[in-house]
N, CA, C and O of each residue as an XYZ file, in Angstrom:
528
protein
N      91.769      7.839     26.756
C      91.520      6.419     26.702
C      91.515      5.989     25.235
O      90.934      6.658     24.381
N      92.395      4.478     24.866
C      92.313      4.270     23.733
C      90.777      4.184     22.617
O      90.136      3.201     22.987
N      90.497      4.460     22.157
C      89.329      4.097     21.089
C      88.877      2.454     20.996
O      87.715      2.109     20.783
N      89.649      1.806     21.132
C      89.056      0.133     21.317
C      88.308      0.006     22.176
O      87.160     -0.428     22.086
N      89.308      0.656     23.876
C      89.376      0.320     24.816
C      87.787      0.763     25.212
O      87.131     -0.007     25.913
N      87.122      2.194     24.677
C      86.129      3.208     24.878
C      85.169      2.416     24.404
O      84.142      2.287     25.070
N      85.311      1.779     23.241
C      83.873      0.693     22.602
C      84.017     -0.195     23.037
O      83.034     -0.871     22.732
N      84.927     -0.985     23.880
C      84.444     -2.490     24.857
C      84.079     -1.820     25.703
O      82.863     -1.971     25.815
N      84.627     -0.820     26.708
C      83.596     -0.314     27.858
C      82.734      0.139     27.771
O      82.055     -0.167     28.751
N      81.851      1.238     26.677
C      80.568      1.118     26.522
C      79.662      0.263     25.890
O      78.458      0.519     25.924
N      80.208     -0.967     25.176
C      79.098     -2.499     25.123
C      78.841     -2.885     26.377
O      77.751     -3.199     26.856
N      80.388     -2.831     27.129
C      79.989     -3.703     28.705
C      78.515     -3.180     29.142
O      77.443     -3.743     29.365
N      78.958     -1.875     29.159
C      78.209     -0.990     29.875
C      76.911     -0.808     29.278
O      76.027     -0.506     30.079
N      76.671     -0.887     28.408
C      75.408     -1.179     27.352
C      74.526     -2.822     28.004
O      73.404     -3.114     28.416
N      75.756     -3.492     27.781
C      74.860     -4.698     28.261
C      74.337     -4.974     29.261
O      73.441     -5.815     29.325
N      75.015     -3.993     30.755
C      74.964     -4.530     31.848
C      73.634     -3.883     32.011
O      72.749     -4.176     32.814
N      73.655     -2.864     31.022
C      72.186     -1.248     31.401
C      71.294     -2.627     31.094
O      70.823     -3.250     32.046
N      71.092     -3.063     29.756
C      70.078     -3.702     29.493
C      69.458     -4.845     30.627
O      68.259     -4.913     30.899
N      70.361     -5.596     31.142
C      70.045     -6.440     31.926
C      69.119     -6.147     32.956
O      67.994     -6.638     33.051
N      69.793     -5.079     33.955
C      69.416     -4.551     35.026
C      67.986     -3.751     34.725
O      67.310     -3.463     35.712
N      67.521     -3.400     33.472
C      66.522     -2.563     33.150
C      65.500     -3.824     32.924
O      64.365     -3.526     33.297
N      65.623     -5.336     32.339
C      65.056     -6.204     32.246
C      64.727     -7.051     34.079
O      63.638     -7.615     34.182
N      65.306     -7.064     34.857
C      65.669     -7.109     35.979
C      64.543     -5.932     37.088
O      63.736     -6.138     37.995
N      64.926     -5.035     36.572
C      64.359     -3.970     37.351
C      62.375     -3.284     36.749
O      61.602     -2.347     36.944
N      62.452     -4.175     36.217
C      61.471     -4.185     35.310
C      60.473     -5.399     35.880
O      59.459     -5.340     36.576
N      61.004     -6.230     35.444
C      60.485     -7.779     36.534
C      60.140     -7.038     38.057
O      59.039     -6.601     38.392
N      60.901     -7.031     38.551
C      60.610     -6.455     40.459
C      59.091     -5.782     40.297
O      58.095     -6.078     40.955
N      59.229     -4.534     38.955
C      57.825     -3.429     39.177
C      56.803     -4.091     38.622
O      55.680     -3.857     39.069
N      56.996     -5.286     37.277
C      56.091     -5.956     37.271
C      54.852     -6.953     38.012
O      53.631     -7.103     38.064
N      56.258     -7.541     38.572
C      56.032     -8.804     39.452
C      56.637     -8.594     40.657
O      57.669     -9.245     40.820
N      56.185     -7.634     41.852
C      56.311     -7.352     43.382
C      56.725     -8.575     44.014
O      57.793     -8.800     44.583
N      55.466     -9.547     43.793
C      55.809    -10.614     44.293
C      57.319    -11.573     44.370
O      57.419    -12.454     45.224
N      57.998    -11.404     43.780
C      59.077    -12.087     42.850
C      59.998    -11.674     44.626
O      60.283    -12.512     45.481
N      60.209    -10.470     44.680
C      61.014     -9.972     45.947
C      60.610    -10.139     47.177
O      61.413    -10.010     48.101
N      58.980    -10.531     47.452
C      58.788    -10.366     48.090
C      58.200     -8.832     48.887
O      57.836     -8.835     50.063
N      58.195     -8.222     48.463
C      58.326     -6.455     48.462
C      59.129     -5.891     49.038
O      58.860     -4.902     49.719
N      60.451     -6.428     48.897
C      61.430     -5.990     49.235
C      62.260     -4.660     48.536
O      63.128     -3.952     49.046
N      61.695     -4.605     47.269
C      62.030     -3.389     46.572
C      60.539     -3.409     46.202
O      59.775     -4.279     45.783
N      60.382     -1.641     46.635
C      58.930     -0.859     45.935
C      59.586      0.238     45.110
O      60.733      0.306     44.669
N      58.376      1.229     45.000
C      58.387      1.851     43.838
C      59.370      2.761     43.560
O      59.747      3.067     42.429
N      59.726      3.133     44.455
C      60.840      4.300     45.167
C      62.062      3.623     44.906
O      62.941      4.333     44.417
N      62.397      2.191     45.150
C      63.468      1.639     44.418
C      63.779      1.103     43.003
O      64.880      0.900     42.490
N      62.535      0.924     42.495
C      62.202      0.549     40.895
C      62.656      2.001     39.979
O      63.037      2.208     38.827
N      62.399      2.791     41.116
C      62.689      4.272     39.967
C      64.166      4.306     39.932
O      64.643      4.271     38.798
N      65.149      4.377     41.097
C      66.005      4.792     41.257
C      66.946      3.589     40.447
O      67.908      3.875     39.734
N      66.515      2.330     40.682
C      67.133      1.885     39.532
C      67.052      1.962     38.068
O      67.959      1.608     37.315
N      65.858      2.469     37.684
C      65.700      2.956     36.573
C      66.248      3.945     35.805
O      66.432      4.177     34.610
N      66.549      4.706     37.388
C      67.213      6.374     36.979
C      68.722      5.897     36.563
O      69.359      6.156     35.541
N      69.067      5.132     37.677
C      70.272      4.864     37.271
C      71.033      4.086     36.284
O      72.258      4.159     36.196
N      70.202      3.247     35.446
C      70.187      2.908     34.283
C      69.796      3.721     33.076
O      70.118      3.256     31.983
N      69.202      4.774     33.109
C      69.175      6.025     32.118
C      70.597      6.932     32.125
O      70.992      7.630     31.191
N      71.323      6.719     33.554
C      72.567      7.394     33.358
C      73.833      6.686     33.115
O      74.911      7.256     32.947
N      73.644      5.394     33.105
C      74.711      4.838     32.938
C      74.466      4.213     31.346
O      75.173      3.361     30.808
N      73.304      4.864     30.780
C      73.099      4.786     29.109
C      73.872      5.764     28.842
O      74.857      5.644     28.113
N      73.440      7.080     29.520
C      74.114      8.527     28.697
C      75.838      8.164     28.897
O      76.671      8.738     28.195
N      76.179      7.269     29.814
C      77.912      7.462     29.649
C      78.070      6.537     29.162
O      79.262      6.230     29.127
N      77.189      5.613     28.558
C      77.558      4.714     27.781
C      78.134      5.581     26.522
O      79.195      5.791     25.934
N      76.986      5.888     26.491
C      76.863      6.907     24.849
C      77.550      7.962     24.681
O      77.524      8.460     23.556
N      78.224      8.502     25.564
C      79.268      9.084     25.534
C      80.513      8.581     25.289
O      81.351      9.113     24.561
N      80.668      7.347     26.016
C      81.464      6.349     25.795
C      82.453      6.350     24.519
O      83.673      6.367     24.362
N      80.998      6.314     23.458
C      81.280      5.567     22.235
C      81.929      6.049     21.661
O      81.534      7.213     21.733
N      83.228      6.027     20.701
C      84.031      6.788     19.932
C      83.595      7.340     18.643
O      82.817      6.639     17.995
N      84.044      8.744     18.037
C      83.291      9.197     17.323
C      84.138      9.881     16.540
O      85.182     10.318     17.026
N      83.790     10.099     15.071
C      84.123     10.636     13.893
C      83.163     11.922     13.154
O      82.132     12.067     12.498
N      84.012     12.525     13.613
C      82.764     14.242     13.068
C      81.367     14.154     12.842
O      80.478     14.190     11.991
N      81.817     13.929     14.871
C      80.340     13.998     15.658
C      79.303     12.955     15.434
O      78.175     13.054     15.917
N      79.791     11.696     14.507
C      78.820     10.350     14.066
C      79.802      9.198     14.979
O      81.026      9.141     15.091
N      78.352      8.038     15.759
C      78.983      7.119     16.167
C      79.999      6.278     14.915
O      79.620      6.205     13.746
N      81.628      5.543     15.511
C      81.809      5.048     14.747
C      81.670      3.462     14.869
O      81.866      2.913     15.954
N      81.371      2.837     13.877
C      81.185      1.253     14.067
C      80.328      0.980     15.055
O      80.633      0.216     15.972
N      79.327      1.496     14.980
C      78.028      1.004     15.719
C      76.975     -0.260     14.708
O      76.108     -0.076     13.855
N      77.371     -1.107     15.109
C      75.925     -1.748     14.668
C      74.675     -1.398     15.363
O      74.551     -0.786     16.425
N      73.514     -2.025     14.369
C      72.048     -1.614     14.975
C      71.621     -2.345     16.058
O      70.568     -2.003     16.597
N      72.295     -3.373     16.519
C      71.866     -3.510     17.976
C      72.046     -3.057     19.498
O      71.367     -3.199     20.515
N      73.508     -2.327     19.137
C      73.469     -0.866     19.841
C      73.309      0.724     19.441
O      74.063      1.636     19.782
N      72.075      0.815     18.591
C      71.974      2.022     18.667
C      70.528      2.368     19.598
O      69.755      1.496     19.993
N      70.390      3.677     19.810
C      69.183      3.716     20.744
C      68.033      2.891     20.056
O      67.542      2.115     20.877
N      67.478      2.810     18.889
C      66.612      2.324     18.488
C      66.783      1.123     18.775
O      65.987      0.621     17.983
N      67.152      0.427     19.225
C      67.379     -1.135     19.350
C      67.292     -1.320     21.542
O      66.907     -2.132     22.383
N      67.804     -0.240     21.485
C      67.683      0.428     23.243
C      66.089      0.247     23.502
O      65.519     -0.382     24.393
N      65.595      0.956     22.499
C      64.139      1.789     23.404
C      63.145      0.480     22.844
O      62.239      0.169     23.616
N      63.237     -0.172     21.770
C      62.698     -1.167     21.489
C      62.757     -2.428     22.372
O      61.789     -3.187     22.408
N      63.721     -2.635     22.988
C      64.214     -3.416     23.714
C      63.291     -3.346     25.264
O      62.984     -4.393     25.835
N      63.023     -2.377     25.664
C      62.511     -2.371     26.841
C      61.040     -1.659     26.858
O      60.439     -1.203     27.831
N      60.602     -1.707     25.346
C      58.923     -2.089     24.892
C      58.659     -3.497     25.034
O      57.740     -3.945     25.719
N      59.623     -4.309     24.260
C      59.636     -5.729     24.268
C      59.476     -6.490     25.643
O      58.988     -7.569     25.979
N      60.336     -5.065     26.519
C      60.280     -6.124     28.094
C      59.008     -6.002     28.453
O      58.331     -6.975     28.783
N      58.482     -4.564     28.415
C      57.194     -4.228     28.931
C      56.286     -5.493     28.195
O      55.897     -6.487     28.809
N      56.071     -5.256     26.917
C      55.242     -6.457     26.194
C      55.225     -7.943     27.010
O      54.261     -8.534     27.496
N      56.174     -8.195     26.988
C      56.407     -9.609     27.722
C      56.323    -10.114     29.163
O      56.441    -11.260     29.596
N      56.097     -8.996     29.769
C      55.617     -9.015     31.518
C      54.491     -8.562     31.280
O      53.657     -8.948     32.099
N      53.963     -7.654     30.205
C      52.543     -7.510     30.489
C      51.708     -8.790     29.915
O      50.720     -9.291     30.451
N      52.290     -9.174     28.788
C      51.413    -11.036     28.275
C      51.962    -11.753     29.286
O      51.257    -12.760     29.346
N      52.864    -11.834     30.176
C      52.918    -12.348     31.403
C      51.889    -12.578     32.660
O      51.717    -13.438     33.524
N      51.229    -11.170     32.229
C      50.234    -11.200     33.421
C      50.941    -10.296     34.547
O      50.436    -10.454     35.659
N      51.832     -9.528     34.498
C      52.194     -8.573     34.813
C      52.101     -7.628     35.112
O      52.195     -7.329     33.921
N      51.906     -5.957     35.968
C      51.054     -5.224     35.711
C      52.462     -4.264     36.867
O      52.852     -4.452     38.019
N      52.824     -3.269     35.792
C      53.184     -2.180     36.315
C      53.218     -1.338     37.564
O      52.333     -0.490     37.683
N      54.245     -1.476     38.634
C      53.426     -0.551     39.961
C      53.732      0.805     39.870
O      53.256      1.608     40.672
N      54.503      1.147     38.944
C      55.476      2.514     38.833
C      54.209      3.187     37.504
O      53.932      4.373     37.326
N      53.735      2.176     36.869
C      52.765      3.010     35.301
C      53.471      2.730     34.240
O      53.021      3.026     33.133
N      54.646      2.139     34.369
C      55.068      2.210     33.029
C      54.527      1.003     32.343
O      54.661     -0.122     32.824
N      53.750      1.305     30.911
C      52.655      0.330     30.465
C      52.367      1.114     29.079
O      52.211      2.334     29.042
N      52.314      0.272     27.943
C      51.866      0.856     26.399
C      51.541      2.283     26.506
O      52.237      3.144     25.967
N      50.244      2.606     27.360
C      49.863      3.607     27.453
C      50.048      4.657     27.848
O      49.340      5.644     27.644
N      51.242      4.582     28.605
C      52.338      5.664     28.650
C      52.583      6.789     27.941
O      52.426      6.281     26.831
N      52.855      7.960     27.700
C      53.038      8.818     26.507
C      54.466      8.731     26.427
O      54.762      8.262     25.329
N      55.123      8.895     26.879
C      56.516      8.928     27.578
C      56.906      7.871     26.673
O      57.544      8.307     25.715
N      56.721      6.581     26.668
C      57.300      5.357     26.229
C      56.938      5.907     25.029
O      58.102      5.717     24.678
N      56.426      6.419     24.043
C      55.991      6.736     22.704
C      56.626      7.757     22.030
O      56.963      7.749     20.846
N      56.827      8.947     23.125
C      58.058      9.922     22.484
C      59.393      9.274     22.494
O      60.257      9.701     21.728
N      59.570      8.562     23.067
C      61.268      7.930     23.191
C      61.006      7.232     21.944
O      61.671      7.615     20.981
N      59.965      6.045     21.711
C      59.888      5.375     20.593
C      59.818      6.287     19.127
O      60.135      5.875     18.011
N      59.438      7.297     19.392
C      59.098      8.050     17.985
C      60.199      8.870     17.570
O      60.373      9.291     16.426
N      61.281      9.170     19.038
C      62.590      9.638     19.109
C      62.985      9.139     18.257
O      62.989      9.436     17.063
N      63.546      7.916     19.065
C      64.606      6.743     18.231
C      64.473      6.488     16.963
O      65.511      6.636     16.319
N      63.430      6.112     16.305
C      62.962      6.458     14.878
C      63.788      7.021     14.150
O      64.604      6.516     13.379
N      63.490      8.595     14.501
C      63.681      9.898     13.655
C      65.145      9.630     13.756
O      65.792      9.471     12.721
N      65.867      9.549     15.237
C      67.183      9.654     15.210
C      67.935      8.459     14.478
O      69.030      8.729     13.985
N      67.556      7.452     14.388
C      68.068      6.152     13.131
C      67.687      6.651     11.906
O      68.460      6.654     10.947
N      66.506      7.092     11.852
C      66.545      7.403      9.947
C      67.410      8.581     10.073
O      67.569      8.934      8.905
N      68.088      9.426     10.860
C      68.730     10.782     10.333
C      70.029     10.372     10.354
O      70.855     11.132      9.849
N      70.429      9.249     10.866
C      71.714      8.483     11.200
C      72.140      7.811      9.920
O      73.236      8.009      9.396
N      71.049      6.864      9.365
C      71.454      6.872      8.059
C      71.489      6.730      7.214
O      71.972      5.898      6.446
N      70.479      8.295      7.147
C      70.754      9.071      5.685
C      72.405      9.937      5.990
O      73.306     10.047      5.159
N      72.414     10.439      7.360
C      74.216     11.137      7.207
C      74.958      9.999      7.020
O      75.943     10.198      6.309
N      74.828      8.907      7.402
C      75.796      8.113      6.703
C      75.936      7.681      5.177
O      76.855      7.727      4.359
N      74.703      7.270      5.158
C      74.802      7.044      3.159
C      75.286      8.261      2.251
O      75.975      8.060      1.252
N      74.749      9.985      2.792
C      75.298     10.788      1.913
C      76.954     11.289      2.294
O      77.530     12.078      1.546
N      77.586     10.765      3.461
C      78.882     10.045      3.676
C      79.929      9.659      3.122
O      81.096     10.048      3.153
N      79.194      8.545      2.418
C      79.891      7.420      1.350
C      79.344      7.590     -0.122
O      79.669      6.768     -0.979
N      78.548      8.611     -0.408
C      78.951      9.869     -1.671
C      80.287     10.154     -2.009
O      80.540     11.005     -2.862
C-alpha cells in the first residue's frame, strides 16, 4: 500500500477510534443516555475494540528506521491517552460515574499516562539527535 495512502487510513482510523471511545465512554458514564440498552459487557467490548483498531492504526503509520514518519503531536499516543483522561474528566464534572471503574483512580489509566510520557520524551530526543 502506497505511504500516503497508509497515513490517510490510519488518521481515518485514528479519528473514528477517538470518537467511538468518547461515545462509548458516555453509554458507561451515563447508562441512562441508552436506556440500558448497552451494559457493561458491551462498554468493554467496545472498548476492546477500540484498543485494536488503535494498534492497526499504529501499525498503519508509515515508518523510517523504525520512527513514525510525519506524525504530528496530536496523533501520537500521548495526545491518545490524554485524550480519553480528558473524556473521563469531563463525564466525571458531568456528574457521571463509571459502571465498568474506569475513573482517576484507576492504576491502569496512570501506567498508560506515565507510558505515553516516557514514550514522547524518547521520541524526541531520537528525533532531535536525528537532525545532528
Amino acid at each position: 500500500m502506497q505511504l500516503e495512502k497508509r497515513l490517510i487510513l490510519a488518521r481515518r482510523l485514528r479519528i473514528s477510534v477517538l470518537i467511538v471511545i468518547a461515545i462509548a465512554l458516555a453509554m458507561d458514564y451515563f447508562p441512562e443516555l441508552t436506556g440500558g440498552l448497552f451494559g457493561r459487557t458491551s462498554v468493554f467490548i467496545i472498548l476492546g475494540l477500540c484498543f485494536v483498531l488503535a494498534v492497526v492504526a499504529e501499525i498503519l503509520l508509515p515508518r523510517k528506521d523504525n520512527q513514525k514518519v510525519n506524525v504530528p503531536l496530536f496523533e501520537h499516543d500521548l495526545f491518545f491517552i490524554f485524550y480519553v483522561v480528558a473524556i473521563i474528566g469531563l463525564y466525571t464534572v458531568l456528574g457521571g460515574y463509571s459502571q465498568i471503574g474506569l475513573n482517576f483512580n484507576h492504576p491502569v489509566l496512570w501506567v498508560f499516562v506515565v507510558y505515553a510520557l516516557i514514550k514522547w520524551n524518547l521520541d524526541r530526543k531520537h528525533a532531535k539527535k536525528e537532525k545532528e
